[in-house]
ZAMARGU-4260 file (C-alpha; in steps of 0.2 Angstrom, whole numbers, plus 5000, padded with zeros to 4 digits):
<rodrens>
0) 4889/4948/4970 | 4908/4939/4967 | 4911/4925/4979 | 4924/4928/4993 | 4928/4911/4994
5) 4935/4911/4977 | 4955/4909/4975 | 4969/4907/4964 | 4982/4899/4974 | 4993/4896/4959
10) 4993/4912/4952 | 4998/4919/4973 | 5013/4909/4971 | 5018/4916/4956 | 5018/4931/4962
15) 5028/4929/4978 | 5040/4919/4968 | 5041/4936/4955 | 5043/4948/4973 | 5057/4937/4980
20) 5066/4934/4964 | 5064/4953/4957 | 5069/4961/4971 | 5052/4969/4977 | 5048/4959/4994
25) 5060/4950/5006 | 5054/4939/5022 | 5063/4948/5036 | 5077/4940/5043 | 5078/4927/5030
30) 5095/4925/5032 | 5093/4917/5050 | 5075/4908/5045 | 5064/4923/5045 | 5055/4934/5056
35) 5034/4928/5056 | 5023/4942/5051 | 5037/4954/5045 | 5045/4959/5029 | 5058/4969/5021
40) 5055/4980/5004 | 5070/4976/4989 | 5076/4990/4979 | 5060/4988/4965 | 5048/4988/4981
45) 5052/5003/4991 | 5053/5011/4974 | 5037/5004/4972 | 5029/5011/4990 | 5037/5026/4990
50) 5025/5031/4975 | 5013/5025/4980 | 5014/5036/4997 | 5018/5051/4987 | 5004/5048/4978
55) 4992/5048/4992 | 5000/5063/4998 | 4998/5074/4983 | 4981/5067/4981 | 4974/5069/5000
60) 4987/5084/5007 | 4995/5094/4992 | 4980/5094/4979 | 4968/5100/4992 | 4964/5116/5005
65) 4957/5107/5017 | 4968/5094/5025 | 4985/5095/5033 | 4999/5082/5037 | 5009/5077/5052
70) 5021/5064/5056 | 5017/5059/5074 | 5031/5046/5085 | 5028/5030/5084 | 5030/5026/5101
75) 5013/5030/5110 | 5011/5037/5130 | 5002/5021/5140 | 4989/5037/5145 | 4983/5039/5128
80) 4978/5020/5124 | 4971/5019/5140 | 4960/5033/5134 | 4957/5027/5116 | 4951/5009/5124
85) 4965/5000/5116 | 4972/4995/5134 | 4961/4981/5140 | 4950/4982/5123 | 4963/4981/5111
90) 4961/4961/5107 | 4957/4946/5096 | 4948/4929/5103 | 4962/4917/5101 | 4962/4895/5101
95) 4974/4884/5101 | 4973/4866/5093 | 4980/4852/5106 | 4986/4842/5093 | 4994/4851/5078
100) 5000/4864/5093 | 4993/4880/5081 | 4985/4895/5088 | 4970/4903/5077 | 4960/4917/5077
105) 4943/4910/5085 | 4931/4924/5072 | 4943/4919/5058 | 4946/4899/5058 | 4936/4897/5040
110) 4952/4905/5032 | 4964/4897/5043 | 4974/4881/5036 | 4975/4867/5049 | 4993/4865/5051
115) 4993/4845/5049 | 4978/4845/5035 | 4980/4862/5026 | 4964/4856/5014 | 4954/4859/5031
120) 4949/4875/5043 | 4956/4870/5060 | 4942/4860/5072 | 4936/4853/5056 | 4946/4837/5054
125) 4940/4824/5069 | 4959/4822/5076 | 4957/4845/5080 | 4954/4850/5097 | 4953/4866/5101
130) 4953/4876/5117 | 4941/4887/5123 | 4941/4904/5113 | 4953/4916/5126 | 4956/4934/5124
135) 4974/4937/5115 | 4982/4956/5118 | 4987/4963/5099 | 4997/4978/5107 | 5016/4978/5108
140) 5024/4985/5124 | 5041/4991/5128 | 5049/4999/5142 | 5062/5013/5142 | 5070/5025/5152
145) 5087/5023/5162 | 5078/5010/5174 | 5065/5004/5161 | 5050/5009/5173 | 5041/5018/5160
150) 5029/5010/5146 | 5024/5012/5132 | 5018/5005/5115 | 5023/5000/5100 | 5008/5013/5091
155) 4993/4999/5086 | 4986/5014/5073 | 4992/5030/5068 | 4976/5038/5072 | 4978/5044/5091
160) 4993/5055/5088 | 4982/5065/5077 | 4968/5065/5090 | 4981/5072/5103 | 4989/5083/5092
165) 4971/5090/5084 | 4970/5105/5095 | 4990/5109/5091 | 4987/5109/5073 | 4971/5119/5073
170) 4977/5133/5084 | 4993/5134/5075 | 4985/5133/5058 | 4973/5147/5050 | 4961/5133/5045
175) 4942/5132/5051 | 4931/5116/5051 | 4927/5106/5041 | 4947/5100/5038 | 4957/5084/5040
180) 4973/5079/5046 | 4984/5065/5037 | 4998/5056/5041 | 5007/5039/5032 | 5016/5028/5046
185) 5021/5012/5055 | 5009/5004/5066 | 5012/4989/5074 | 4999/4972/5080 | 5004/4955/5088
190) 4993/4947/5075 | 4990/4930/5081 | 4991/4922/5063 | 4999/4933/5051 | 4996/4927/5034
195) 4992/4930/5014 | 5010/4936/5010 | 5012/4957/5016 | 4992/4955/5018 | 4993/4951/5038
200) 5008/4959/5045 | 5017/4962/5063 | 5023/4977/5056 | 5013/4989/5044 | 5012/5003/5035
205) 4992/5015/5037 | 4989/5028/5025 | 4975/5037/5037 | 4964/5055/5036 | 4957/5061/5052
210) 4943/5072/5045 | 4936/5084/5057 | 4917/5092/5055 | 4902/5096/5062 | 4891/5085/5069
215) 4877/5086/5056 | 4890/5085/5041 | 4895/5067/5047 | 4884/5057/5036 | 4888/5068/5019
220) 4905/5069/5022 | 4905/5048/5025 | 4899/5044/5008 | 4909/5058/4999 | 4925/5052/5005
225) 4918/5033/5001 | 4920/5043/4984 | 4937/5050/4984 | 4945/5035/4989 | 4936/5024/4976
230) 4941/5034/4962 | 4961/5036/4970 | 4963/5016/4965 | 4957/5016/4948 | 4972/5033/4947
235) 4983/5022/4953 | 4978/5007/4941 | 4965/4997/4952 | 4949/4994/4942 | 4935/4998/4947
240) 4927/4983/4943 | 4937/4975/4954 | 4935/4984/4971 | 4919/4978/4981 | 4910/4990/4994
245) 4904/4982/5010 | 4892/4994/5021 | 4896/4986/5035 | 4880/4981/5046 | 4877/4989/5064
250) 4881/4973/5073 | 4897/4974/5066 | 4902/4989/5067 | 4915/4997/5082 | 4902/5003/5095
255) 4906/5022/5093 | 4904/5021/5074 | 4889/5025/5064 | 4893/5020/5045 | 4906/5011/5042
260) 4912/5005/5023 | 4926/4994/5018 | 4934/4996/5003 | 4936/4978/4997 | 4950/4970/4984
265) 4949/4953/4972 | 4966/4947/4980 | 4971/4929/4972 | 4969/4923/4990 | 4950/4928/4990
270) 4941/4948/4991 | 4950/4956/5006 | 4947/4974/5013 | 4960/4988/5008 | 4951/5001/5016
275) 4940/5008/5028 | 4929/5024/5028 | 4921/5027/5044 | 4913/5039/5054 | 4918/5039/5070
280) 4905/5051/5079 | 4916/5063/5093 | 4920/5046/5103 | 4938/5049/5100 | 4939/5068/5103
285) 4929/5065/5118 | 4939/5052/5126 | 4952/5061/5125 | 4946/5077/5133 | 4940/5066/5144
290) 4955/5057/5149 | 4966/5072/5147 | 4955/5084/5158 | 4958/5097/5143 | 4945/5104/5135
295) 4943/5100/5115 | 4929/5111/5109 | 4928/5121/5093 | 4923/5138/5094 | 4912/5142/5079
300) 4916/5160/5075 | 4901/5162/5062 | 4888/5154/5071 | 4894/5157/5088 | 4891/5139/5091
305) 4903/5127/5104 | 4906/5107/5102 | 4916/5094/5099 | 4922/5088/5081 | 4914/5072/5074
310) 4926/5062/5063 | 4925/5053/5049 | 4943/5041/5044 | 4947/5036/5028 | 4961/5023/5033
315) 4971/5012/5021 | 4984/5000/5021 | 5000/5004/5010 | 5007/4987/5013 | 4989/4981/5006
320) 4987/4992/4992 | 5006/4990/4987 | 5001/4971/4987 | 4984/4974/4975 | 4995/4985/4962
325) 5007/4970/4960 | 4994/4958/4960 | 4983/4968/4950 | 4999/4970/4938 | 5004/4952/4937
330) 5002/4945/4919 | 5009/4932/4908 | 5006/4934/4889 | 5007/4920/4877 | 5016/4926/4863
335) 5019/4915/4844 | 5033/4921/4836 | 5036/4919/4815 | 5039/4901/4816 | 5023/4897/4827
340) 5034/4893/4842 | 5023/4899/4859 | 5031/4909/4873 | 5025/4917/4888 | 5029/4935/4892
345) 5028/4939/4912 | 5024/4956/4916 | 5018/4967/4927 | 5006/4982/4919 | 5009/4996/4932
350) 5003/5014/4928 | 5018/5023/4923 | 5014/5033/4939 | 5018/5016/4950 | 5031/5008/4941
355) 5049/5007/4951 | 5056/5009/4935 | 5052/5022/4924 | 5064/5020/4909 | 5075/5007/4904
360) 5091/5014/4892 | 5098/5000/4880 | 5114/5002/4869 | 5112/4990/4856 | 5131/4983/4856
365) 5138/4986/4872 | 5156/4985/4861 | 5148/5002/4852 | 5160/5015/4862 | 5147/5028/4853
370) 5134/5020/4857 | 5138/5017/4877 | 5141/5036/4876 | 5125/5044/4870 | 5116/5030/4882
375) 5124/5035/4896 | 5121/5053/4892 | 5105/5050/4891 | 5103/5040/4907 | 5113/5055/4914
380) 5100/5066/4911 | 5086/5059/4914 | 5092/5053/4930 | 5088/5070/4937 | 5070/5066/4937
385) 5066/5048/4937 | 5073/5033/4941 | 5080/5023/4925 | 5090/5006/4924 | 5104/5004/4910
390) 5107/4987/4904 | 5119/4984/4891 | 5121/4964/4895 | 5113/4951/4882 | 5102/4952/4869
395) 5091/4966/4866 | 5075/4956/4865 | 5080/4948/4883 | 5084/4967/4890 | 5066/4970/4886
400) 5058/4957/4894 | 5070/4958/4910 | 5060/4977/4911 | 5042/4967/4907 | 5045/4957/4922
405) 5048/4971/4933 | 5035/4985/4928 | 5047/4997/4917 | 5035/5006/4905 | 5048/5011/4892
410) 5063/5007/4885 | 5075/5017/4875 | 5086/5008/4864 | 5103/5017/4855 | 5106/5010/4840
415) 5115/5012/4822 | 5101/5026/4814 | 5104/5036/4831 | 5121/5037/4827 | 5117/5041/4807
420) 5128/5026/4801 | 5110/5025/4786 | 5107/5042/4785 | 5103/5060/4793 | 5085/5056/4794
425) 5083/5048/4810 | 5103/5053/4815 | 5100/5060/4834 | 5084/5049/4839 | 5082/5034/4847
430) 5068/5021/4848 | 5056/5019/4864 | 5046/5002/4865 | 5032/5002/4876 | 5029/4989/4887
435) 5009/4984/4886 | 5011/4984/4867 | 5028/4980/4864 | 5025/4994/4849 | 5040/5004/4845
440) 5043/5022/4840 | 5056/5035/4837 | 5059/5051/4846 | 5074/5064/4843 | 5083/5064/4859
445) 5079/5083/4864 | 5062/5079/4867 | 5064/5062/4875 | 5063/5071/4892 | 5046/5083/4891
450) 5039/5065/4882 | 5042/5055/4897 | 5040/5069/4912 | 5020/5069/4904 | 5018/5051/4904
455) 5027/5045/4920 | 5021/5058/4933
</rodrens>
């Protein structure tokens, strides 16, 4: 079993050091000294995120019958989380330290730093004291309305808009039992210490399925999910090898859930959890119908049979799996060129399918008013359907490597045969590199598009 204790702090900071500088990740608010716990997506980032959320929806929504989407407010009725249990349940056991004037999770102080000895969990130095372990809300409140008397929250999980809304979407759907309900969305904790970069946020990003079934499907339908999910990482370029499964044990586990997995990742910073598959009984649909005073049943037309829907709830973190592709990709190559002098390549090694950048378009000689022309053409037209970068400044070799760092898979170069200035042969084609080889090849220019659309989508 690979040790959770295990880290590569050297190779985090590389990595954070590549997000800020490449335009992927931003500390939010950074301008005025930054914002704890929350973080703003660069250009290459949200490119970055937003495939990955397509992704997941044309894997869980589009490819399949049986689940259905919905985009439910972010702002969430006091009623309902006073239903759910979050109100009054919704909390972490939080210390303080006397003399470095930190506050700690109390379950989570062997992964804390001490703020005046970092090489220490706090209470372990003899100059720590720390409080008594105290309750610490992890929901955000707001008021609104013209005299601000009404509450509400700040959604902790996108899960209890799908709940509420179960009933809506079955009556108005022709859809029977066993189906899910999906939804991508911001939720929002008071984490007391956020940490590990995008890891532990203020301000997230869930990827959740609500699946509904019978009550003796619960189990089966656990473990084949447990499946499904695994097998979407390695799709999107997360090996296998490298996710662990933890079945959680039954003292662990929330009260109303009777298996529970977590999908786990070998993050530099240690093995984290990316995932959770859990099945969640009928705790939630009853709550509801409790709390509501509505009824929630489904009416089995086949059997004749009347009960409430079990659940089981694949939910996944996009911030957390956006952080595993990057780190997953994160490489640097050493390379020997002809006269034996060493360099290192950085790169990152995103599935085509991933990459912010699909395509980069190179004339050779920016001066080449021929050249320029066909390039831009070219970036023109394939502009349409992906999202390309044309770079026409410096030399070719450092063009390259400014589309390594950032994930491009190909690059297109312009150049003298495409123009036929050497002959007919290769007049009208133009060279692709790839990036994990650095091989090159030619391709005529009429078929650069249908090459690409097979390897980028």
């Amino acid at each position: 079993m690979a040790n959770k204790d295990v880290t590569d702090p050297a190779r985090m900071e590389k990595i954070v050091s590549l997000c800020k500088r490449r335009g992927f990740i931003f500390q939010a608010g950074e301008l005025y000294g930054g914002l704890n716990g929350c973080w703003d997506y660069g250009p290459l980032g949200t490119e970055l995120k937003r495939n990955l959320k397509d992704f997941w929806w044309r894997k869980t929504v589009q490819e399949r019958d049986d689940v259905l989407g919905m985009d439910g407010a972010i702002l969430t009725m006091e009623q309902v989380l006073q239903s759910s249990g979050h109100i009054g349940g919704f909390s972490d056991p939080m210390v303080d330290c006397k003399t470095c004037k930190g506050r700690f999770r109390a379950d989570n102080l062997e992964t804390s730093q001490c703020k005046e000895k970092p090489s220490v969990c706090p209470g372990s130095s003899p100059k720590c004291e720390l409080t008594e372990p105290r309750q610490f809300n992890l929901m955000l409140q707001t008021n609104f309305g013209a005299t601000g008397e009404q509450i509400a929250y700040l959604r902790p999980e996108t899960a209890q808009s799908i709940f509420c809304q179960y009933k809506n979407v079955l009556d108005s759907n022709r859809i029977k039992l066993p189906f899910g309900i999906a939804q991508c969305g911001k939720s929002f904790r008071n984490e007391i210490n956020p940490r590990n970069f995008t890891f532990r946020s203020r301000e997230f990003e869930q990827m959740e399925i609500e699946y509904f079934c019978h009550p003796d499907d619960g189990m089966r339908l656990t473990d084949e999910w447990l499946e499904t999910r695994l097998a979407f990482y390695e799709e999107i370029g997360i090996p296998r090898e490298k996710l662990h499964i933890l079945d959680v044990p039954d003292g662990e586990r929330a009260f109303y859930s009777k298996k529970t997995y977590d999908i786990e990742y070998e993050f530099p910073f240690g093995i984290q959890e990316l995932e959770g598959v859990a099945y969640r009984t009928d705790y939630d649909l009853g709550v509801h119908q409790k709390g509501a005073g509505k009824p929630l049943e489904y009416f089995d037309e086949e059997t004749k049979e009347r009960f409430l829907p079990h659940v089981v709830e694949p939910s996944a973190g996009c911030d957390r799996t956006v952080l595993a592709l990057i780190c997953e990709a994160f490489d640097e190559e050493t390379l020997t060129d002809e006269k034996g002098k060493e360099d290192i390549r950085t790169v990152l090694r995103f599935k085509p399918t991933m990459a912010p950048i699909k395509v980069g378009i190179f004339p050779m000689l920016k001066k080449n008013d021929e050249q320029v022309r066909i390039a831009r053409e070219i970036q023109k037209s394939l502009q349409k359907w992906m999202p390309v970068f044309y770079d026409d400044g410096g030399a070719l070799g450092r063009r390259y490597r400014r589309q390594d760092e950032v994930g491009t898979p190909y690059c297109v170069t312009i150049d003298f045969d495409t123009l036929g200035e050497k002959g007919d042969e290769f007049k009208n084609t133009v060279t692709i590199r790839h990036r994990d080889s650095m091989e090159q090849e030619r391709i005529a220019i009429d078929a650069l598009l249908p090459w690409l659309l097979e390897r980028v989508r």
